[in-house]
N, C-alpha and C positions, 0 to 999 in steps of 0.2 A: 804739465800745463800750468800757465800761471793764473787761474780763477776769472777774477774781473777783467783780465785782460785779453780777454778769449771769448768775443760778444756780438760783432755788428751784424751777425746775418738774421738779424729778427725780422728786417724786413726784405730782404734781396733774396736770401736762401729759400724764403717760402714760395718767392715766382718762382723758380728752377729747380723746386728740393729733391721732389721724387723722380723728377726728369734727370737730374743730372744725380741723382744717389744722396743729397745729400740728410744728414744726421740731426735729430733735434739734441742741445747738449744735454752732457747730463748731468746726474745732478748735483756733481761735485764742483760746476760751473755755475759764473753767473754771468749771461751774456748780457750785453744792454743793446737799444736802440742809439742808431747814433744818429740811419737813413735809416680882371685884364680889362685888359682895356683896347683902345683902341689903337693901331701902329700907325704910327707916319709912312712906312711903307708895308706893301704886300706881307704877312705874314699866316703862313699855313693855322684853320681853323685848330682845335684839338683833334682832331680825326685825319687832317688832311694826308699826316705820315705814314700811318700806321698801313703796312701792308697786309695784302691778303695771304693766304698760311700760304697756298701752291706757288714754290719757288718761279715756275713758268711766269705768274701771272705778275712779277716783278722785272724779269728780265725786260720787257721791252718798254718801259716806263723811266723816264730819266731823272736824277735826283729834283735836280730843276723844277721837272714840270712836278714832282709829288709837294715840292714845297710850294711853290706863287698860283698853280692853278690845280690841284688835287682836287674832285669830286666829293673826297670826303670816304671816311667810312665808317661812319655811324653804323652801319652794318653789323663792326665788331663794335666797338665802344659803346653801343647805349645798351644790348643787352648785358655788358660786362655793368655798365652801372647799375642797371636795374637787379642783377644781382647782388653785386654791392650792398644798394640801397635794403634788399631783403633781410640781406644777415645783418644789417646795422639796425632795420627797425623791429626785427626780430629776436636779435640779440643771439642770432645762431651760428654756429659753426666754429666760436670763439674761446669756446671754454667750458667750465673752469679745466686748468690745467693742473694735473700732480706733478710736474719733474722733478721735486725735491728743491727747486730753488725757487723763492718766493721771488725774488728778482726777475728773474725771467718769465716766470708766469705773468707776472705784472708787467713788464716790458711789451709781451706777446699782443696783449689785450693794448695797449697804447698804440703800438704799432699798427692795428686791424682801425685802431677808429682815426687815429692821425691820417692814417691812408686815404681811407674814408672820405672824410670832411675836405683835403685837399681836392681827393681826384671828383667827386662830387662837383664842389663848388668850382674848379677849373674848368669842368665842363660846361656847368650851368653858364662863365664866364663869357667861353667862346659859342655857346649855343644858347641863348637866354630862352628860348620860344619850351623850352624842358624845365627852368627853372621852377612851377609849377609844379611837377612830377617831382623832382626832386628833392626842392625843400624840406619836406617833411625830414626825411632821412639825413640829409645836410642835419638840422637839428638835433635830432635824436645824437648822432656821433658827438657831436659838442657838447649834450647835455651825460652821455657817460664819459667824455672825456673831461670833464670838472666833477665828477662824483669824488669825493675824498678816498673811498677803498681803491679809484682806481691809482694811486699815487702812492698807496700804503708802503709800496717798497724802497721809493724815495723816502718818504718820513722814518722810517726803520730805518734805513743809512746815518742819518744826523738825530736820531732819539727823537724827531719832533713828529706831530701825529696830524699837524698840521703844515705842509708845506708850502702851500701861497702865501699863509702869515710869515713864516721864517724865512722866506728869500726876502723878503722889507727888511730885515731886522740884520742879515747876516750875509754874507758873500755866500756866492757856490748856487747849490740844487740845479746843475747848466743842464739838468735832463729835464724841466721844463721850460726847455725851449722848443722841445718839440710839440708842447701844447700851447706856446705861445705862436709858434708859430698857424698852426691851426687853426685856431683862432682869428689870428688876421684873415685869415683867407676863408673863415665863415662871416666876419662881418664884412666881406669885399660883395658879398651877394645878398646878406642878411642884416644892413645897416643897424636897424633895430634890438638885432639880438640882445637878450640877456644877457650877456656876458661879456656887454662891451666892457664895464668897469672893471672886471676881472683883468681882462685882454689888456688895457691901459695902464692897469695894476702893476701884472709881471713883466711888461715893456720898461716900465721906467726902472723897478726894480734890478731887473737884470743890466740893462745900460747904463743904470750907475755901478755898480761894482763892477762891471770890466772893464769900465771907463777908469775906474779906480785902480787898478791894477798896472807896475809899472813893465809887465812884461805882458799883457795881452791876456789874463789864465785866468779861466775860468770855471771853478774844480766840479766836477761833476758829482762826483763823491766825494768823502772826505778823504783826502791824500790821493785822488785819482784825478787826473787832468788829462781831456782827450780832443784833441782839435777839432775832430769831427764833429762833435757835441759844440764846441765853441761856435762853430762856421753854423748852427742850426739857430742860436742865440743870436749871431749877427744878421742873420736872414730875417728872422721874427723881427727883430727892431727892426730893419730894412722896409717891411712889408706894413710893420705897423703904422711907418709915416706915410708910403702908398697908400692906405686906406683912410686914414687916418687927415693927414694933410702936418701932422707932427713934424718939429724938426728935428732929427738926429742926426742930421751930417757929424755933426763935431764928433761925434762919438764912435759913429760908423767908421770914417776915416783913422780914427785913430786904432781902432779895433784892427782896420785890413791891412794897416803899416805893420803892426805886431803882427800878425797871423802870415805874410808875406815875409816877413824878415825872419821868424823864426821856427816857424809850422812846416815850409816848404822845402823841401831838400832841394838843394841849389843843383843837384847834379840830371836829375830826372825829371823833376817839376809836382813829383809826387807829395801827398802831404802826410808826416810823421802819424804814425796812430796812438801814440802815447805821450805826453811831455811830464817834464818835474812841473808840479804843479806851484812851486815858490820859483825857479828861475825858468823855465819856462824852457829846458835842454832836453831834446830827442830823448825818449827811454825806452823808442820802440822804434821798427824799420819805418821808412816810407811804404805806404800802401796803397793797391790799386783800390781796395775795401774805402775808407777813410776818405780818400784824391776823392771818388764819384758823390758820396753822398758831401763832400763840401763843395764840389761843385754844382750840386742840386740844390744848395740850401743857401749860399753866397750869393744865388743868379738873382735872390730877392732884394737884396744889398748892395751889390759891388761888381757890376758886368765885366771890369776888368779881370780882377782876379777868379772870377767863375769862369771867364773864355782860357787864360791863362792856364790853367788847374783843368778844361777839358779838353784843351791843345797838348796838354803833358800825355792823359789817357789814352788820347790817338797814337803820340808818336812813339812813346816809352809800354805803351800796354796794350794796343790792338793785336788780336792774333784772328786771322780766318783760317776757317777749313769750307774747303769746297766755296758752299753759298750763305754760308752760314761767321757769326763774329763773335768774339768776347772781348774781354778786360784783363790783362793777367794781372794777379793778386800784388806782386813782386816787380818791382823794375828790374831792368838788367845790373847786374853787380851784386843783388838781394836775392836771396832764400830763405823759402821759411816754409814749417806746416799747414795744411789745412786746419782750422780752427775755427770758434762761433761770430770770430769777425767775418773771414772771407767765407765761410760755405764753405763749401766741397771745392778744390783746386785741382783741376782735372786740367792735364797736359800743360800749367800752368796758369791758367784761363778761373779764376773766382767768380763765384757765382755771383755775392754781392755787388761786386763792383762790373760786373755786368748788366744786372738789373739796373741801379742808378745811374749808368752811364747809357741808359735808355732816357733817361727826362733829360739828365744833362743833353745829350743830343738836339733834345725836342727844343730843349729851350735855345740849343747854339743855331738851331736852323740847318743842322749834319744834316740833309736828308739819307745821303747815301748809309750813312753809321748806322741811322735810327733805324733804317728799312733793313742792315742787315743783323741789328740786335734784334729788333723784333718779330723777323723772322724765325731764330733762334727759340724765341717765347711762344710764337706763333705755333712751332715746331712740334717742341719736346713739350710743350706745357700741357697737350692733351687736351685742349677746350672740346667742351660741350654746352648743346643750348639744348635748353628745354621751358615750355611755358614763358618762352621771350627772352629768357637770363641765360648770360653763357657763362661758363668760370670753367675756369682751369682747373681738373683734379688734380693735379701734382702738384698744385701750392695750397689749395685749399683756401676758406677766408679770408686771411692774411693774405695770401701769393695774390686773389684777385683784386685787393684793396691797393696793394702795394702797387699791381701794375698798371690800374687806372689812374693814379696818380702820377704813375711815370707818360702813360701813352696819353696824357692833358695835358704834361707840363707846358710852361711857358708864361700864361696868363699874371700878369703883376709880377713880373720880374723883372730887372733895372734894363733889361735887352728890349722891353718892350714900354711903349709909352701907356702906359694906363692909365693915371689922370681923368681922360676923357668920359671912360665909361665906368669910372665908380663906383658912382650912387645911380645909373641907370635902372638897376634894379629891384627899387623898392616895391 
């Protein structure tokens, strides 16, 4: 196994872990995390997708009607947030971790409140009449997601103890873009927060050095360059001008030229999970793992290249059985092991890139995809409610963070006009 290169299912494996068998790594591993406003036309609320678990109760409902006139199913999603919202202001269910790699325990804990804060404030976006209920826990996840021990593993990477000061000073640190990202999408409901200065901070920071860069790279570690990581960096800056009213076309543009021209195997439409981090050449397969979470993360940026990149998923990596869908890890032409990017690779089908290609879905308007991945989750994920909260026991805190934020997506994403409702929120 090759260490750092063996990481993204921190947050995909945990929706499906125990469901589909999969493994936490161990400890000779160090995985990393990689994975609104108003429309001009009809677009399904956060809820509107998401179907109910018994297969029957999907067959006679057409994608159509789940997307333009869906009822809604707060049903499942508001007790899934409310649990959520529990272990985030509770601080349960999340840790502390021993697996022997400090990386990963620290990745694990990013992953729970990054999920969080998104699938949170995504809802609150398309459902404001809850934002009230929610709020609190909205902050809470963004006040431990800027705690300095939670990043400790990134500052250990580059010797620095501080890593919001050294991305100003120095290229790289591209695994705070997943708190950059965050971020935006807590002051998209939270104008006010604290942490705007922060959020405006690592925006500019990160968007001048990939801007700097003459091949698009953006190193996530020292001597590690992962495009997935990159595509979460061009999404934050994407979202931060959505919130924000900032301009970074120039920069964005120039980011999705690089990341299109070099990131995406020309043959499948999948995108590389590894590059040289000076020229910026494949040094790993294309992947179904890698494709979904930059298709999740791009759709805040670049609607082209995130349709693009989830039009590859469908055609190169869809597999069904019976009533049920996945992602397969691998395009045709590629092989590989199950590893801590893709989860558990069962019949070829990755659990990561299954999870993610649950929000990519939401945000492309799949109906038909979405209802039959989340089926899938519906399925094996073993939800139970109790005291109003449902969660999933087979992912546990993470697997229910992870997949509220898939079954919200959409909200301030370049597919959707948000503009309009802002600052509605305050």
């Amino acid at each position: 196994m090759r260490g750092a290169l063996r990481r993204r299912a921190v947050l995909g494996a945990f929706v499906f872990s125990a469901a589909l068998g999969c493994r936490d790594a161990p400890p000779d591993e160090a995985p990393r995390i990689t994975s609104s406003g108003a429309s001009a036309e009809p677009v399904a609320s956060a809820c509107d997708m998401i179907p109910t678990p018994a297969p029957s109760a999907l067959g006679s409902s057409s994608a159509s009607a789940t997307v333009d006139e869906g009822a809604g199913r707060m049903e499942i999603v508001l007790p899934l947030a409310r649990s959520v919202a529990f272990h985030v202001e509770h601080r349960a269910g999340i840790g502390p971790l021993t697996t022997g790699s400090s990386r990963y325990d620290g990745e694990r804990v990013v992953a729970m409140y990054q999920m969080a804060a998104m699938g949170l404030a995504q809802l609150v976006l398309d459902h404001p009449s809850h934002r009230g209920e929610l709020l609190p826990a909205i902050r809470a996840a963004a006040d431990a997601l800027v705690e300095p021990e939670t990043w400790a593993f990134g500052g250990a990477a580059y010797n620095d103890a501080k890593p919001f000061d050294a991305v100003e000073q120095s290229a790289g640190h591209a695994y705070l873009g997943y708190l950059d990202l965050a971020l935006g999408m807590v002051r998209a409901v939270d104008p006010d927060t604290k942490h705007a200065a922060l959020h405006d901070r690592l925006t500019v920071a990160l968007a001048r050095h990939l801007a700097a860069s003459n091949v698009g790279v953006l190193e996530t570690y020292p001597g590690e360059a992962y495009p997935p990581d990159i595509a979460m960096v061009i999404g934050a800056i994407g979202l931060h001008g959505r919130v924000t009213g900032a301009d970074h076309g120039a920069e964005i543009e120039s980011a999705v030229r690089h990341f299109r021209a070099r990131f995406v195997d020309a043959r499948s439409g999948f995108v590389h999970q590894s590059v040289d981090p000076i020229r910026g050449t494949p040094r790993d397969a294309p992947r179904g793992s890698g494709t979904a979470v930059s298709a999740f993360a791009l759709a805040f940026a670049d609607a082209d290249l995130a349709g693009e990149l989830h039009r590859a998923l469908v055609a190169q990596g869809r597999q069904d059985v019976l009533s049920f869908a996945g992602i397969a890890e691998y395009p045709p032409g590629h092989t590989g092991d199950a590893d801590v990017d893709a989860g558990l690779v069962f019949l070829g089908v990755g659990a990561t890139a299954t999870a993610f290609a649950i929000g990519s879905a939401r945000i492309q308007r799949d109906a038909e995809l979405f209802e039959a991945l989340a089926r899938t989750a519906e399925t094996f994920g073993d939800p139970q409610e109790r005291d109003g909260r449902r969660t999933y026991t087979r992912g546990g805190a993470v697997g229910d963070a992870a997949l509220l934020a898939m079954y919200t997506a959409g909200p301030l994403t370049a597919q959707r006009d948000g503009a309009a409702r802002r600052n509605t929120n305050r």
